[in-house]
C-alpha positions as CSV (number, residue, x, y, z in Angstrom):
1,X,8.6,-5.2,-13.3
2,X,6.7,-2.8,-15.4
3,X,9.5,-2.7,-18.5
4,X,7.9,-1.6,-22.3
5,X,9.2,-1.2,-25.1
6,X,12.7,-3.0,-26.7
7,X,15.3,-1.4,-25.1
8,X,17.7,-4.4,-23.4
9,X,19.7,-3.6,-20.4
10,X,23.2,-3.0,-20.8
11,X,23.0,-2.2,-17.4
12,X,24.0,-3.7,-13.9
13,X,24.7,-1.2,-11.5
14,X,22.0,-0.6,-9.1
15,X,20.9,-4.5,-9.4
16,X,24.9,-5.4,-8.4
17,X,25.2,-2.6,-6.2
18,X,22.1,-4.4,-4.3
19,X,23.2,-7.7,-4.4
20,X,26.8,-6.9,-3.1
21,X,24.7,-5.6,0.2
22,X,22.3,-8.5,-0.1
23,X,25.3,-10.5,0.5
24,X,26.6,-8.8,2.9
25,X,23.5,-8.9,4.9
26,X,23.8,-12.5,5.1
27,X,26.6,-12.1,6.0
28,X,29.0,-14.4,3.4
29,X,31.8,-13.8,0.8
30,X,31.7,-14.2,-2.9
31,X,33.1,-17.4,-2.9
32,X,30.9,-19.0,-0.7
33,X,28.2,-17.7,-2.0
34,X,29.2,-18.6,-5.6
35,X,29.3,-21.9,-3.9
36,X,25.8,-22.1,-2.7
37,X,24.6,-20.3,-6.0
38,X,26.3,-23.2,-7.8
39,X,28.3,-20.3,-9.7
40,X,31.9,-19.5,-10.2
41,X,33.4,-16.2,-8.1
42,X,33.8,-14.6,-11.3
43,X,29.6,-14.5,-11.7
44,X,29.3,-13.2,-8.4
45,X,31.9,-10.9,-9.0
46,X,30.8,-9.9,-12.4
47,X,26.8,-9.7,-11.1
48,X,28.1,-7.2,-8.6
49,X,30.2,-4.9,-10.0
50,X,27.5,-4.6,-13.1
51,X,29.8,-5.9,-15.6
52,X,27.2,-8.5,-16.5
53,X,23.6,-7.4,-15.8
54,X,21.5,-9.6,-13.5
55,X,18.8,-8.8,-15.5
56,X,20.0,-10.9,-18.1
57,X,19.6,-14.0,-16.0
58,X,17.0,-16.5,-16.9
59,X,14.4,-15.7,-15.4
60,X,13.8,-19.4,-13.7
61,X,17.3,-19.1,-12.4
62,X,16.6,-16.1,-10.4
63,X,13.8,-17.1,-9.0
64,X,15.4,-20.1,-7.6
65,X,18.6,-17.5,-6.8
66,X,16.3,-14.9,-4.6
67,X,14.8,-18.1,-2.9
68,X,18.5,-19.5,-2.2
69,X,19.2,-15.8,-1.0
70,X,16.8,-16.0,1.5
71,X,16.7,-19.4,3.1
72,X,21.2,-18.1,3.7
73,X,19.1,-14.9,5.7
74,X,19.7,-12.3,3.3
75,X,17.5,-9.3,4.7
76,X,13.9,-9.4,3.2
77,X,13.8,-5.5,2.4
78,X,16.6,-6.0,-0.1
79,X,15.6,-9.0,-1.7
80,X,12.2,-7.5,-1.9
81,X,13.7,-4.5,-3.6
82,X,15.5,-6.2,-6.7
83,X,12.4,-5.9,-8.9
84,X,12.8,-2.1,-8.8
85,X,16.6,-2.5,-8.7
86,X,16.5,-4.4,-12.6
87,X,13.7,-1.8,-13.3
88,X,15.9,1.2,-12.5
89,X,18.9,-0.2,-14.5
90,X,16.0,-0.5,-17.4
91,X,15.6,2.8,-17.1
92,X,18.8,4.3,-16.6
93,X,20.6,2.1,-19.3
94,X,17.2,4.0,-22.0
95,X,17.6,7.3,-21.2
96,X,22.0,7.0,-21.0
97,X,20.8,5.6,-24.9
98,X,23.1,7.7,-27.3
99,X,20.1,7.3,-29.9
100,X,17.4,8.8,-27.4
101,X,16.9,12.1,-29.6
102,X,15.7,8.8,-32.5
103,X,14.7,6.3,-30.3
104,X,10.7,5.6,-30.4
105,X,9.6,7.9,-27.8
106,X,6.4,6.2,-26.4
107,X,8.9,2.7,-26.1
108,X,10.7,4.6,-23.2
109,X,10.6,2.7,-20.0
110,X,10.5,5.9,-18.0
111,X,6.9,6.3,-19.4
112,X,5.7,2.3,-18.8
113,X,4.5,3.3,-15.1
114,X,4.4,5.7,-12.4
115,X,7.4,5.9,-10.4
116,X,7.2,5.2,-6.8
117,X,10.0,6.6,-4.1
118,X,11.3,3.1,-4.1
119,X,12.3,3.3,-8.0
120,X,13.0,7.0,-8.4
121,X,15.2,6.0,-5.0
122,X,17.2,3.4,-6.5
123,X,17.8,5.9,-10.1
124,X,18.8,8.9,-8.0
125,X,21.4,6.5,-6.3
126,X,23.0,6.2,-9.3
127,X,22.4,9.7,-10.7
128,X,23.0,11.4,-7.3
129,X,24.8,9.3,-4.7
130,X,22.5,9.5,-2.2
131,X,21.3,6.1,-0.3
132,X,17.8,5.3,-1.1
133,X,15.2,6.1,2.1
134,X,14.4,2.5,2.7
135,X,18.7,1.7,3.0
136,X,19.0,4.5,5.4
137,X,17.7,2.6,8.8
138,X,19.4,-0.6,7.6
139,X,22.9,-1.9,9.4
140,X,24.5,-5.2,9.2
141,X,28.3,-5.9,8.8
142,X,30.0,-6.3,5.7
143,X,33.1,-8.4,4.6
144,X,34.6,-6.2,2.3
145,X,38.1,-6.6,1.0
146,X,40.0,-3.3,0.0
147,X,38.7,-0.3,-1.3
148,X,34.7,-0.3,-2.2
149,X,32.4,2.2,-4.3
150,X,29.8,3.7,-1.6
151,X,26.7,2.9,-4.3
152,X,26.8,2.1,-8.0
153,X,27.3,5.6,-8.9
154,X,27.4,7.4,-12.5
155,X,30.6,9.0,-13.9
156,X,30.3,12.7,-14.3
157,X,29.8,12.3,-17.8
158,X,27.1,9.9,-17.7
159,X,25.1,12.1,-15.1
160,X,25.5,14.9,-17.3
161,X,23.9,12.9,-20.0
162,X,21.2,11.7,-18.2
163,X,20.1,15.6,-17.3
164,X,20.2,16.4,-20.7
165,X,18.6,13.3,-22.3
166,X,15.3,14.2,-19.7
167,X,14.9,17.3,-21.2
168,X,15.1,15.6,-25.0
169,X,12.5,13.0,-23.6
170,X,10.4,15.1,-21.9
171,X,10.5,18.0,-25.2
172,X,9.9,15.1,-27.6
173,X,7.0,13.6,-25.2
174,X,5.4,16.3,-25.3
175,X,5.9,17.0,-29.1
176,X,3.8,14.0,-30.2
177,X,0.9,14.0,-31.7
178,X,-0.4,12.5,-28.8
179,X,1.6,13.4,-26.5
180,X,2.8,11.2,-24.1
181,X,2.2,13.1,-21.0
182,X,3.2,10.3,-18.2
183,X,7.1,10.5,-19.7
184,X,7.0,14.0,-20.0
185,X,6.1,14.6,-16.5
186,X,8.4,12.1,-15.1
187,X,11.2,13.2,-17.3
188,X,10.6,17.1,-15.9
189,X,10.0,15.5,-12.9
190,X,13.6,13.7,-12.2
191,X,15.0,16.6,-14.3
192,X,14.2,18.3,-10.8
193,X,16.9,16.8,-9.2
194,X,19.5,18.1,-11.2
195,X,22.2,19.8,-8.9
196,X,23.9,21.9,-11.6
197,X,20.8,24.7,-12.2
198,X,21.1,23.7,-15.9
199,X,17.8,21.8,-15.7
200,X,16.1,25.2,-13.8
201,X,17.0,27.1,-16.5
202,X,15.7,24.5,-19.0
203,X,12.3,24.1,-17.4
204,X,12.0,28.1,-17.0
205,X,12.8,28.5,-20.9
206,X,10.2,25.8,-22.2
207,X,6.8,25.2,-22.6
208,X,6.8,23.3,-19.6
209,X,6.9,26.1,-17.1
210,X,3.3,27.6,-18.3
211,X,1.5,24.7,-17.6
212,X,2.0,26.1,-14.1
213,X,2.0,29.4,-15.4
214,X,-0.7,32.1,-14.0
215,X,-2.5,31.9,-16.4
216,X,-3.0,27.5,-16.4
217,X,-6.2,26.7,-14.7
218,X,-8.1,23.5,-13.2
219,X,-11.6,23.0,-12.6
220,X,-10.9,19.6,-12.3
221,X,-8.7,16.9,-12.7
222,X,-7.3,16.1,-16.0
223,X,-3.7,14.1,-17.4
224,X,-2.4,17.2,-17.0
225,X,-3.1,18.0,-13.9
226,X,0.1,15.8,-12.3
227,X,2.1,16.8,-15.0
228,X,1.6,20.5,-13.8
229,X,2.3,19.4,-10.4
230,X,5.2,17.4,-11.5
231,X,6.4,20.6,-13.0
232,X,5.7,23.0,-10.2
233,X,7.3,20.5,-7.6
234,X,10.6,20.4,-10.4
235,X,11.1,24.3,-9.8
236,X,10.9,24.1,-6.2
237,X,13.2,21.1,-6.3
238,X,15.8,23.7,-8.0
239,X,14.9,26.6,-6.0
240,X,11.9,29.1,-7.1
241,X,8.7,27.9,-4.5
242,X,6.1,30.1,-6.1
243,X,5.3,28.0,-9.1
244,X,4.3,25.1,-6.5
245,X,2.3,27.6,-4.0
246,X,0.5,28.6,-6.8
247,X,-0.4,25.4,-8.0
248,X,-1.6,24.5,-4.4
249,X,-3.6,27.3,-4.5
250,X,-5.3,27.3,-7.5
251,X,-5.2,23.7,-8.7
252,X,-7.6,21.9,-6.1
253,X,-10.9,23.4,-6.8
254,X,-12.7,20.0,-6.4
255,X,-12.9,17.3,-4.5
256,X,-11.8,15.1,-7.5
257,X,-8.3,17.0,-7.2
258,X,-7.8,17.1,-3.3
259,X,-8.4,12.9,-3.8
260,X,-5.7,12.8,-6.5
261,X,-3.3,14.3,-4.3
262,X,-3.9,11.8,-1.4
263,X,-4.2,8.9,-3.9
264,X,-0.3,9.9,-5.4
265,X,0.8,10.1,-2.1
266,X,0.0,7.0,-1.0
267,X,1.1,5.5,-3.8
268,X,4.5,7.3,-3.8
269,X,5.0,5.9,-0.3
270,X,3.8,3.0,-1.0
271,X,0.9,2.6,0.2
272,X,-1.0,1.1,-2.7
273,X,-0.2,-2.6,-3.1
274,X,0.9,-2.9,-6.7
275,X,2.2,-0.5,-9.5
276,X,0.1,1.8,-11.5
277,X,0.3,1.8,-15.0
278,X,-1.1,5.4,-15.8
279,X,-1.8,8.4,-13.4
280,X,-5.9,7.9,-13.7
281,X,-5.8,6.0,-11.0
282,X,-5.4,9.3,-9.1
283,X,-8.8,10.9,-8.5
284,X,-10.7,7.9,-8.1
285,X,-12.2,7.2,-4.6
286,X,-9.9,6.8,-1.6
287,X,-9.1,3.0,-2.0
288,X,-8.4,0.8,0.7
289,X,-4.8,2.5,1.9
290,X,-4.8,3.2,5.2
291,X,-2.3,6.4,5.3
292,X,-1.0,5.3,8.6
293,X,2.5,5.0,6.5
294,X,1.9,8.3,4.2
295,X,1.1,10.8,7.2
296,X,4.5,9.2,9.0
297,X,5.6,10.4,6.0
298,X,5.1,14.0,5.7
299,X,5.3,14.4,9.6
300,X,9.0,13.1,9.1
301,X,9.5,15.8,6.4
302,X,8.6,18.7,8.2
303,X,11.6,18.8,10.4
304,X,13.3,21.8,8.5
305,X,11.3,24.5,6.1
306,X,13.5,25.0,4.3
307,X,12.7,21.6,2.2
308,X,11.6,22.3,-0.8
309,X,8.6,20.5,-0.7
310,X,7.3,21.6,2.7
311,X,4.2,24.1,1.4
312,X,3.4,20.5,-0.3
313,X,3.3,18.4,2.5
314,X,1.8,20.5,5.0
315,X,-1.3,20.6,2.2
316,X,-1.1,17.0,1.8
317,X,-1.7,16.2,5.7
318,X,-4.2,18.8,6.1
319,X,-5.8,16.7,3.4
320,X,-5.3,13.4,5.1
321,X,-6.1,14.6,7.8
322,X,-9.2,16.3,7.1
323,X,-10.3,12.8,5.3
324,X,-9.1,10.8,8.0
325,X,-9.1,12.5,11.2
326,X,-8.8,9.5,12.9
327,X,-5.7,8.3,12.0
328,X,-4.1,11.2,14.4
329,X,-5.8,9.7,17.2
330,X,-4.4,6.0,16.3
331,X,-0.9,7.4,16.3
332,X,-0.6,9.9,19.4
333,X,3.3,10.0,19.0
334,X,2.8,11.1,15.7
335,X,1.0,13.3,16.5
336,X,2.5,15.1,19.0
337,X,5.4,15.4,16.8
338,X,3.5,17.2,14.1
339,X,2.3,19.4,16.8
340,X,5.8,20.1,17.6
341,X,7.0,20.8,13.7
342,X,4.0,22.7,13.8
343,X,4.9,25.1,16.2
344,X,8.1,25.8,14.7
345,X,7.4,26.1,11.5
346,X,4.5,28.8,13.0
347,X,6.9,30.6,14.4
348,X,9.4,31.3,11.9
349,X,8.2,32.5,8.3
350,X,9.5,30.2,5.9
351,X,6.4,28.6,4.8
352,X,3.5,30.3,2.7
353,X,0.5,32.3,3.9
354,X,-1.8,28.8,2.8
355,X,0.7,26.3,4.5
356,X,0.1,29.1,7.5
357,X,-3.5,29.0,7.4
358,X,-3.6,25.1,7.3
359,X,-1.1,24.7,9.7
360,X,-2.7,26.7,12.4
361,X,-6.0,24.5,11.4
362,X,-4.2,21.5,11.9
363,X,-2.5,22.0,15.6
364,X,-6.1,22.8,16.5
365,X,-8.0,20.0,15.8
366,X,-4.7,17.8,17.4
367,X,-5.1,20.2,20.1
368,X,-9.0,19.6,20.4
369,X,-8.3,16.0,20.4
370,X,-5.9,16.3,23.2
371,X,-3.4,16.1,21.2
372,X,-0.4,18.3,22.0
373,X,3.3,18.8,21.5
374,X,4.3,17.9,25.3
375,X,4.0,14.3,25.3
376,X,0.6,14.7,27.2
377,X,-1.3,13.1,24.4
378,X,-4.6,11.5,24.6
């Protein structure tokens, strides 16, 4: 877990949340499994609900616990997920701080590394509700008893809170001296997310907003280059597109952008095999991630354009693709689905003149290939 600073954890929900369905995956109850653990019920009980942060185990005892988990069969995608779990309850219990508008800024957790979609997953369940994208495809039977909390979500209160403690972070992150621009842009980033508009407004009104502004240019790639882009992707998140066309527009002029793009991609979808501390790993050479996973990815996401984020992910696999043509070739299904997406999203007029242009490039190299939307593939 990438955790700075000296905040503790005072809280358990996500980590619980995910041992309650760890458990369940095995499948056993709490008492056997206390019983196996060599732990009373009450532990268990307490471990899952969040009342006692798992966290706060030693850290010997839970290594032993995950290795006790898994000889019982508790599925391997959850137990490999705990990490991020404690991490997200790290994060949520810093920001949820009452004292975050004193609290030493560059000791926030939320700035220790670049979030992945597995960890901003597992906040947003607790923020949001919604089930993380790597619980979605999972099923096994649970033994639950009475009624049960569908995820460890926030109160109303406490979501409120969090929306407004991002934009205190990400103001105060950006106030520094230095600033700290990793929290700011995550902060704006997850501010993004926020369903009640307030956030919109927020990110319109302040400085943030002209770092994407007309009048913000890149001839290459600098810190502030993903901050802009976390920025731009924010607005569309809550509704405007423009400030992210733009940005895709004028904020790639060199190669050393187009490879940052890739290079966050992969890493958002976990292509890249450990955590990144900073964002400079971004526009260094294309490493050894294969992008077999990423351009699943955005091909998934292109079912409906009206996503927020479609102009962005069409860019992203006329990137990929353009840098690795071959990878089309290696996954024909994919790529006839892509061709498919393609042709609807050609015929109707929800995506930008650029997302147009690289579309139509796209379909015609698959096509070229013998690549086509059919099922008559290569």
């Amino acid at each position: 877990m990438a955790i700075r600073g000296a905040f503790h954890c005072r809280r358990g929900g996500v980590t619980g949340y995910l041992l309650k369905l760890i458990r369940e995956s095995i499948p056993t109850t709490q008492e056997h499994l206390a019983v196996e653990l060599g732990v009373d019920r009450a532990t268990v009980q307490s471990w899952e609900s969040g009342r006692r942060p798992f966290a706060a185990v030693a850290f010997g005892q839970v290594i032993t616990i995950r290795q006790k988990l898994a000889r019982l069969g508790a599925n391997a995608i959850l137990l490999d997920a705990l990490d991020d779990a404690a991490e997200a309850d790290f994060i949520l219990a810093a920001v949820l701080d009452t004292h975050v508008g004193r609290a030493a800024v560059t000791q926030q957790p939320l700035g220790s590394s670049v979030l992945n979609q597995r960890l901003t997953d597992l906040v947003l369940w607790a923020v949001l509700g919604q089930t993380p994208t790597f619980l979605r495809h999972l099923a096994f039977d649970g033994r639950r008893r009475g009624p049960v909390a569908p995820g460890p979500l926030l109160s109303a209160g406490e979501r409120d809170a969090f929306f407004t403690h991002l934009q205190i972070l990400a103001d105060r992150a950006a106030g520094l001296r230095e600033p700290d621009v990793l929290l700011h842009r995550q902060a704006c980033f997850l501010a993004g997310t926020d369903p009640t508009g307030t956030s919109a407004a927020w990110l319109t009104r302040s400085g943030a907003a002209r770092r994407v502004g007309p009048a913000a240019t890149f001839h290459t790639w600098t810190p502030l280059w993903p901050d802009a882009r976390s920025v731009a992707t924010s607005l569309a998140n809550q509704g405007d597109p423009e400030p992210l066309r733009d940005f895709l527009a004028r904020a790639h002029p060199d190669d050393a952008c187009e490879r940052a793009a890739l290079n966050y991609s992969a890493y958002w979808v976990g292509e890249f095999p450990c955590r990144q501390r900073d964002d400079y790993f971004m526009p260094a050479a294309l490493s050894d991630w294969r992008g077999t996973r990423l351009l699943r990815h955005l091909v998934e996401r292109l079912d409906d354009g009206r996503r927020p984020f479609t102009d962005l992910n069409i860019h992203n696999i006329w990137a990929l693709l353009t840098a690795r043509r071959q990878l089309a070739l290696d996954a024909p299904a994919v790529g006839r689905t892509l061709v498919e997406r393609s042709t609807v999203l050609l015929d109707g007029d929800s995506i930008s003149v650029q997302s147009r242009r690289e579309l139509t490039s796209i379909v015609y190299s698959l096509r070229t290939d013998g690549i086509t939307g059919t099922g008559a593939g290569r």
